[in-house]
N, C-alpha and C positions, 0 to 999 in steps of 0.2 A: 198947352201947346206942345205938339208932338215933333222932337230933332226931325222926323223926314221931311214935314213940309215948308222946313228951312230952306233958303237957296245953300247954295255950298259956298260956306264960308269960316271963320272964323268963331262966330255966335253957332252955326250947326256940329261943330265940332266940342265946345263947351256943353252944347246941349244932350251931344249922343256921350260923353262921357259922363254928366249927369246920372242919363238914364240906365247907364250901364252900372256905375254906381249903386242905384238902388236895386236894381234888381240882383245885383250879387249878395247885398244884406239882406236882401227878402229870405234868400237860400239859404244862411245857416240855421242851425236849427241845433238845440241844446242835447236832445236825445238821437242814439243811434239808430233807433226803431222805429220807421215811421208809420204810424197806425191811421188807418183810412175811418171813414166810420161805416165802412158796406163790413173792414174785416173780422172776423169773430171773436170773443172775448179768449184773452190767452189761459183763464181757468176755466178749464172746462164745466160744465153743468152738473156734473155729479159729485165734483168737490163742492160748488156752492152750496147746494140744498143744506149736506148737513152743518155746516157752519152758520146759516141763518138761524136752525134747530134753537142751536145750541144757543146762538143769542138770543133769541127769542125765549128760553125758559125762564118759568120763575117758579118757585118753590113754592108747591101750598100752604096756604096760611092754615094753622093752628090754631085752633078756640083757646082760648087759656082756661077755660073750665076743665075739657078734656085734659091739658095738663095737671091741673091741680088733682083729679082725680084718679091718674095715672099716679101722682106722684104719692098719694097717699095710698096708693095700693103698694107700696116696696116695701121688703119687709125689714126690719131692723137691723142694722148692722152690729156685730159684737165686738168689742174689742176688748182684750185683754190688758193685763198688768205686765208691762215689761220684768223681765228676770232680772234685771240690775235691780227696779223699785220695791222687788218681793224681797229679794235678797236686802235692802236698805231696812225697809219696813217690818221683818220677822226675826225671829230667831231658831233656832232648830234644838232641838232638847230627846234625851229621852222621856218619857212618862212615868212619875214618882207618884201620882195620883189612883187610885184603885175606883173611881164615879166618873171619870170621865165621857164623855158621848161624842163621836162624831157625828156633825147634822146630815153629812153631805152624804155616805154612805149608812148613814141607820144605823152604828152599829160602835159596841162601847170600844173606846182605849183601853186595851191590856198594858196591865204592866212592862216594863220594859219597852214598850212602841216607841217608834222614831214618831215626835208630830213637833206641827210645827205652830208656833205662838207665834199671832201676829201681834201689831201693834193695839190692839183695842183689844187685849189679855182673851181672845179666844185661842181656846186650839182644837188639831183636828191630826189625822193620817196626812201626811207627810203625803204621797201618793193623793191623796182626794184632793187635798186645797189645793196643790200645783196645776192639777185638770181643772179646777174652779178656776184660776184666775189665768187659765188659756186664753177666756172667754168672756169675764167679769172683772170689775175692779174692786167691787165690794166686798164686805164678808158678808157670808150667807146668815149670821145669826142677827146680827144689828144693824147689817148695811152701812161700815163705815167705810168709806170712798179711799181707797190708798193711793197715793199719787207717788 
């Protein structure tokens, strides 16, 4: 029942403040921008597309075969003897021996040569084992592992 078709009275006076009432709550509104739905999106269309892109990727799957066979094609990695563990591990001497052999360059110890005894009683040029264990941790004659 609508205040106007009240007579005027008491009851049509409670009634228009009623409706006055509601209609002022209908009006607040929690945001300051009031968006229609005829008005157009506030991100424009050419920021959208790539943002969809980019959600919509997903990384191609990988055969695991293909890795395994990638993975056995790399080639070995070398790793040397730290210079603290050579230095733990040898001794440095001149050569009292006149039979000697270095294996690493082919070629005999002279007397008087700087070489150097590792721990598993080989020796060699001072110069050649140091270039050996750049790269290796073994010795070259019996392959004993120096750590």
């Amino acid at each position: 029942m609508d205040y106007t078709s009240l007579p005027p009275s008491r009851r049509r006076g409670i009634a228009y403040a009623n409706n006055l009432h509601r209609r002022r709550r209908r009006r607040i509104t929690f945001s300051p921008i009031r968006t229609s739905p005829v008005s157009p999106s506030p991100i424009p269309p050419f920021y959208i597309q790539p943002i969809r892109t980019i959600v919509r990727y997903t990384p191609p799957r990988i055969n695991i075969f293909d890795e395994y066979t990638i993975l056995t094609q790399l080639q070995d990695v070398k790793i040397g003897l730290l210079t603290k563990n050579l230095l733990k591990n040898s001794t440095v001497k001149l050569n009292e021996n006149e039979t000697e052999f270095c294996v690493i360059c082919q070629d005999n110890i002279d007397v008087d040569d700087i070489i150097r005894n590792i721990k598993c009683s080989h020796n060699f040029h001072i110069d050649c084992i140091d270039n050996w264990f750049t790269e290796n941790k073994k010795c070259p004659t019996c392959k004993y592992e120096l750590t």
